[in-house]
Backbone bond lengths (Angstrom), bond angles and torsions (degrees), N, CA, C in turn:
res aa  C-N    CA-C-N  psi(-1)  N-CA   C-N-CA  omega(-1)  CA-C   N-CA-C  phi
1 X - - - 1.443 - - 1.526 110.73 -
2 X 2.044 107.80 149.42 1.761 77.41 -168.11 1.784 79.31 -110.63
3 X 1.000 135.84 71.05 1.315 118.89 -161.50 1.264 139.49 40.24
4 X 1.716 117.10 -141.83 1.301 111.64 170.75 1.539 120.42 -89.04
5 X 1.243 135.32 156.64 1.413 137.08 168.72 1.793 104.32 -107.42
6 X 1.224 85.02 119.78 1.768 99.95 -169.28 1.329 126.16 -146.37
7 X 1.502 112.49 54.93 1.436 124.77 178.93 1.447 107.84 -15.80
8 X 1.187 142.23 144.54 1.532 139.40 138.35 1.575 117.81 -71.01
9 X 1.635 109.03 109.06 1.618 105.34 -165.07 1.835 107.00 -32.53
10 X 1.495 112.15 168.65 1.500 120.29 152.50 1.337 110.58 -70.58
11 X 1.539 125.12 157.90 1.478 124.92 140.54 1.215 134.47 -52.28
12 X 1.676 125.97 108.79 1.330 127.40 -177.02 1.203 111.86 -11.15
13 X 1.593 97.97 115.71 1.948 102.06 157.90 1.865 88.80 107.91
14 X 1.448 107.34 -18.75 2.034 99.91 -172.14 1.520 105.87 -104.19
15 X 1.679 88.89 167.11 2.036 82.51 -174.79 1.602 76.61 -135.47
16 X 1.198 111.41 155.11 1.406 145.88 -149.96 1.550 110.43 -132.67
17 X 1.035 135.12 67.57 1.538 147.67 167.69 1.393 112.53 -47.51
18 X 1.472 124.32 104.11 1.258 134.25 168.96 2.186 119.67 -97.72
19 X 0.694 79.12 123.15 1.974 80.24 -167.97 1.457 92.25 -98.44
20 X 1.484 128.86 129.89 1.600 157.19 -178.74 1.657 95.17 -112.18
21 X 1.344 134.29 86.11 1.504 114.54 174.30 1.673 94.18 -75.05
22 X 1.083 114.15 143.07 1.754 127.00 168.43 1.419 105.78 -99.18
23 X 1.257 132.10 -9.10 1.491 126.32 161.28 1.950 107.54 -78.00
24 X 0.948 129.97 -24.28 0.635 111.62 -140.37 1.651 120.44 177.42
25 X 1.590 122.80 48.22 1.724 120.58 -162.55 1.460 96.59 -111.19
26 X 1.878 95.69 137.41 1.231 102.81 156.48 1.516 129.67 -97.49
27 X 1.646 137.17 130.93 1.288 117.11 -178.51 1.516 105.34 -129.07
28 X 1.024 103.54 162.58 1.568 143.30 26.11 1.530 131.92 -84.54
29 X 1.092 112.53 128.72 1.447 119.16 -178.24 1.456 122.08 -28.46
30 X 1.742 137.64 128.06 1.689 89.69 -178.17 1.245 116.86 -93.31
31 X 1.326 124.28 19.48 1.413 130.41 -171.55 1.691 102.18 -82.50
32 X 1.197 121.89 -13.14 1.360 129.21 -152.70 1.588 146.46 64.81
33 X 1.697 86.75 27.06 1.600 110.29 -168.80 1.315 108.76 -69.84
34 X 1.695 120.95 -42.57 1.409 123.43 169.73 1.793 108.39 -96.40
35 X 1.752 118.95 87.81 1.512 115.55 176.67 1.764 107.31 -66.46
36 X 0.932 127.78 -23.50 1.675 133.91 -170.09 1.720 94.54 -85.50
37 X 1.200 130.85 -24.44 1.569 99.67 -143.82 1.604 112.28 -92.98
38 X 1.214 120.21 137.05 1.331 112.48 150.95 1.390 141.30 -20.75
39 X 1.455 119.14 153.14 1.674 116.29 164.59 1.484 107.32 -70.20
40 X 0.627 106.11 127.13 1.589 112.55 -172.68 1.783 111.87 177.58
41 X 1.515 94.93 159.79 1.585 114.51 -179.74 1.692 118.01 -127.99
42 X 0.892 103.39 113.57 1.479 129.68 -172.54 1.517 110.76 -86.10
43 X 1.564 130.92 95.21 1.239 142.49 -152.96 1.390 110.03 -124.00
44 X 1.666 126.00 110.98 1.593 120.10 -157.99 1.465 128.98 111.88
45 X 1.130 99.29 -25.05 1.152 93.02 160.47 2.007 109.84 111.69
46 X 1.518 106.21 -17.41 1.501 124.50 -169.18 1.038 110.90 -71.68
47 X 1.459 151.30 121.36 1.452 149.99 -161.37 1.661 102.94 -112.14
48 X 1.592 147.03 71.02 1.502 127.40 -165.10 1.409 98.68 -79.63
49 X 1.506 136.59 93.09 1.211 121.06 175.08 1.571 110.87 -87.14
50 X 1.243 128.97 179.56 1.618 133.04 177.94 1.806 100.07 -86.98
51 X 1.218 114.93 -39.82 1.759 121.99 -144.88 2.452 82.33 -167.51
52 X 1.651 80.95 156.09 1.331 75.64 -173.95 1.685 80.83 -158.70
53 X 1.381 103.39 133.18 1.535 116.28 -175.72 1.214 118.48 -142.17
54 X 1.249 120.77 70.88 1.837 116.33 -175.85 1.662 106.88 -85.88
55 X 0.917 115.73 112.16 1.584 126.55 -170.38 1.657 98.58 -83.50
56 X 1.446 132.63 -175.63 1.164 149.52 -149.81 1.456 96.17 -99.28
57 X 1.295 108.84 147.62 1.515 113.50 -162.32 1.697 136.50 63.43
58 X 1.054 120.55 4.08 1.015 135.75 -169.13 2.000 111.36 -114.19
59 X 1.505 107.09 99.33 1.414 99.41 -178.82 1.754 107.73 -93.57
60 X 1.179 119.07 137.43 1.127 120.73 139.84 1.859 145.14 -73.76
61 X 1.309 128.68 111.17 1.104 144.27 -177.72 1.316 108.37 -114.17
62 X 1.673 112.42 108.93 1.337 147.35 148.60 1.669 85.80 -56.27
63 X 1.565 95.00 139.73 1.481 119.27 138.13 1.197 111.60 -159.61
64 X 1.421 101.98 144.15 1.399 108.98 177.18 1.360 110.79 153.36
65 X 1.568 130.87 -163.62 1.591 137.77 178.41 1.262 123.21 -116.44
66 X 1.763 114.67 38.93 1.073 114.82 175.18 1.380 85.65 -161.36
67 X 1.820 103.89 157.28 1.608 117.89 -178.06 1.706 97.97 -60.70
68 X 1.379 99.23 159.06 1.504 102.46 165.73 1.201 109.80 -108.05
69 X 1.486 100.55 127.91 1.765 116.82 179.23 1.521 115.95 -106.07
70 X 1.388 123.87 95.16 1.552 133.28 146.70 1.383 144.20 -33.66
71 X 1.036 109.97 47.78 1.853 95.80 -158.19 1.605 88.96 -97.47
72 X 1.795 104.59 162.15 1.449 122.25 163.02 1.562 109.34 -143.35
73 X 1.114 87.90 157.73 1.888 102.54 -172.90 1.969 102.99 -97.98
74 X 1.511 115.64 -5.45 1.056 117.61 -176.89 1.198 123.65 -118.81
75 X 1.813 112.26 -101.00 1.240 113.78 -176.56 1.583 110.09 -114.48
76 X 1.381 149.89 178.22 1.358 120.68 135.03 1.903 90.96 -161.01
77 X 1.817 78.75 170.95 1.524 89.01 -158.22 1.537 69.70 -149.12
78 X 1.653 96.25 141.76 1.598 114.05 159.74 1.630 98.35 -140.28
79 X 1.594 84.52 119.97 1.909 90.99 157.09 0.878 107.24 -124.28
80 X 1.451 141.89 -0.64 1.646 132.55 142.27 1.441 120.37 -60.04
81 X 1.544 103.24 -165.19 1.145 109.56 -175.83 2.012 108.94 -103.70
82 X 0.846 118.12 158.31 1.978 138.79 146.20 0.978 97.93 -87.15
83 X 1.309 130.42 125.25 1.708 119.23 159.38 1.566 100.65 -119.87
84 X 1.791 112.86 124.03 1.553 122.37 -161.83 1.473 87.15 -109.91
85 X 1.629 143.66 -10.27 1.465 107.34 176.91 1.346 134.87 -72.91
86 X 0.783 116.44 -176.26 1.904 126.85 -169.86 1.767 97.10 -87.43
87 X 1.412 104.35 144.67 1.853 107.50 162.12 1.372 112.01 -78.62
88 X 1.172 86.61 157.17 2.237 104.43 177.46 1.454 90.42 -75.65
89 X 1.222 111.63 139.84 1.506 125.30 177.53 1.944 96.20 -92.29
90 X 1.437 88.07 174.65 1.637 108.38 -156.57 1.602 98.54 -58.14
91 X 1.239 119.11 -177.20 1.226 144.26 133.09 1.145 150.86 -1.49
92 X 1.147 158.16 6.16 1.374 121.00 -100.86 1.979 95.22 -104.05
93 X 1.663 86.73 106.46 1.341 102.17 -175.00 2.147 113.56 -105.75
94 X 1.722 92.77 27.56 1.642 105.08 176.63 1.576 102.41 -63.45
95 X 1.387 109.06 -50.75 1.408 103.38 -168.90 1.764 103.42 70.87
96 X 1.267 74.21 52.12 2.068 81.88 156.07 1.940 93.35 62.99
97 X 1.130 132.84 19.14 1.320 128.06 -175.85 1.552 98.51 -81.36
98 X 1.394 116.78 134.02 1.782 128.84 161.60 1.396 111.66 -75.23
99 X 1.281 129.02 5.96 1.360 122.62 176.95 1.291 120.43 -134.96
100 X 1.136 128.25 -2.20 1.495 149.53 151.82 1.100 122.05 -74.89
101 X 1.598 137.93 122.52 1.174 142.04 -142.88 1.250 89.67 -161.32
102 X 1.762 108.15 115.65 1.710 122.44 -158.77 2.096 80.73 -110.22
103 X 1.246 102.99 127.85 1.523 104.50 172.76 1.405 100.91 -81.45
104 X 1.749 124.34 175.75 1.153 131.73 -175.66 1.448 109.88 -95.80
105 X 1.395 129.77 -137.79 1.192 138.57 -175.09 0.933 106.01 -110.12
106 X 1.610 129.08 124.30 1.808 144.29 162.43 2.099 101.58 -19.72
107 X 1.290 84.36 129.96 1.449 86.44 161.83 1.801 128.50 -73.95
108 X 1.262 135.53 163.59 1.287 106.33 168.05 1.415 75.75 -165.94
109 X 1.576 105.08 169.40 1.333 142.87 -157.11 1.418 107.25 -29.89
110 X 1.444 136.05 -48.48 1.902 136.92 162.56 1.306 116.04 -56.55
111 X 1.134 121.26 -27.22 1.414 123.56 -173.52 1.528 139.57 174.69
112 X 1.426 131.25 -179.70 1.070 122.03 -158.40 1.629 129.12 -93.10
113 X 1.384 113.96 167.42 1.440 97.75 -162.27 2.069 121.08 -64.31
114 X 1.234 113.52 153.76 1.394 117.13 -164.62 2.241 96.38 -59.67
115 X 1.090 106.88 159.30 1.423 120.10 159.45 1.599 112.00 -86.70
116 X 1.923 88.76 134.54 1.693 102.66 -175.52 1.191 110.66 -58.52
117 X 1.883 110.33 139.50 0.908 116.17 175.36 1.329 135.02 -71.71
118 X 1.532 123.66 7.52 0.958 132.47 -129.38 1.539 102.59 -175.49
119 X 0.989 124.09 28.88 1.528 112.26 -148.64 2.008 99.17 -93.07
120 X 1.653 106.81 144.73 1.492 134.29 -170.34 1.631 95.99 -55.11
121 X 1.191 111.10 122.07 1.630 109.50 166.00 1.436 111.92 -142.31
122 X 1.143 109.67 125.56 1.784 114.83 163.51 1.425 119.42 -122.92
123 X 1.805 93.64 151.18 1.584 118.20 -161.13 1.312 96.99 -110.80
124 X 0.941 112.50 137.40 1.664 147.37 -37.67 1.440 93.09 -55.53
125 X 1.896 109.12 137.74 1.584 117.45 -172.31 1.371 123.51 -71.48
126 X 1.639 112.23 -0.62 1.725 109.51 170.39 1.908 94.85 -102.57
127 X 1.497 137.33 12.59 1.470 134.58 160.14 1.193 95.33 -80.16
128 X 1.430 125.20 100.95 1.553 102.40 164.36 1.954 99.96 -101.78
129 X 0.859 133.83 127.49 1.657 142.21 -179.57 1.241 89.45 174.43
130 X 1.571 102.32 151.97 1.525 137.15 160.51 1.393 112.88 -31.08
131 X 1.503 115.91 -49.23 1.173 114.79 -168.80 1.820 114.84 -63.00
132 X 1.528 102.52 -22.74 1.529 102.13 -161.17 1.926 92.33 -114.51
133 X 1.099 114.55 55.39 1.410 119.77 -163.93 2.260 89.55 -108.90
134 X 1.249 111.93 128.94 1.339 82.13 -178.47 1.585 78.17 -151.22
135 X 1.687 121.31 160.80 1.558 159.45 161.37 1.458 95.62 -25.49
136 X 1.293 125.91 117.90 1.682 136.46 155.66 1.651 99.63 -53.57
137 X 1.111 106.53 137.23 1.569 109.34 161.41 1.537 120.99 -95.42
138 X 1.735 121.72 -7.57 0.547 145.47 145.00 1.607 139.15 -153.36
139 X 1.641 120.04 162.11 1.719 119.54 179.45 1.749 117.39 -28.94
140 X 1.412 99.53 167.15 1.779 85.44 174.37 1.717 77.90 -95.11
141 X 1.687 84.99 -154.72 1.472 115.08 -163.90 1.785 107.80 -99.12
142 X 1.015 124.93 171.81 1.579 130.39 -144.09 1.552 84.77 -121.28
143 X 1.055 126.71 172.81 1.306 137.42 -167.26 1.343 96.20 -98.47
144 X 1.722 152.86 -174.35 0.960 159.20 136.93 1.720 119.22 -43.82
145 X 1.069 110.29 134.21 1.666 99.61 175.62 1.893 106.53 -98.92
146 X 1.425 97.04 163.47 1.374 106.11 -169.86 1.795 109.27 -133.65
147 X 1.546 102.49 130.29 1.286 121.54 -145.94 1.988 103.61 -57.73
148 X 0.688 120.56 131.84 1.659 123.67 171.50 1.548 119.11 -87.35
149 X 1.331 138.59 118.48 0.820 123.57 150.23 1.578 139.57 -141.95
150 X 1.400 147.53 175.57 1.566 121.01 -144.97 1.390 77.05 -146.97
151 X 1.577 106.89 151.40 1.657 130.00 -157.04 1.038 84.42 -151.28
């Protein structure tokens, strides 16, 4: 158990961005959102809190490669937000480059990460060398998405 989860509200009028990696969190929070929890690393994405209190202004952002799981053994109250969409992937500031490979958008808690914008291709695809390095005609492909759901 990591204790309680207990954002400290924002200052009227501010919003307060909290990041949950689901690959991969270490806590205690250093903002002081979890005061109970252990040193510890939280791997998967599973959150066991005691009590869970996200007050107003305060968003939560999952990232990572696994759903984010909330559970509490107590009470909880959300008057903030969860925010489950996906990020805008990069740029793609190659400018037609064959060796620049623009990644997509971070995955997060609804689904999977975006397809490169940019992704490395050579002609004919068993030449792999510089010489046979040539322009995507289009993005790669997006990772699988993974189902969301709220209890």
């Amino acid at each position: 158990m990591l204790g309680r989860f207990a954002p400290p509200p924002p200052a009227a009028g501010d919003t307060k961005v909290i990041v949950l990696d689901t690959t991969q969190q270490p806590f205690p929070l250093f903002d002081g959102s979890t005061p109970d929890a252990p040193v510890f690393t939280i791997v998967g994405g599973v959150f066991p809190f005691t009590d869970i209190d996200i007050p107003n202004g305060v968003v939560i952002q999952p990232l990572g490669n696994n759903p984010l799981v909330l559970t509490a053994t107590g009470s909880v109250r959300i008057a903030g937000q969860i925010q489950i969409g996906g990020q805008n992937g990069n740029g793609d500031y190659a400018y037609d480059s064959a060796v620049t490979s623009v990644p997509g958008g971070a995955a997060v808690a609804g689904g999977g990460r975006g397809g490169e914008g940019h992704p490395i291709l050579f002609y004919p695809p068993d030449q792999v060398s510089y010489r046979n390095l040539v322009s995507p005609t289009y993005g790669g492909r997006a990772s699988a998405s993974t189902r969301s759901t709220a209890r």
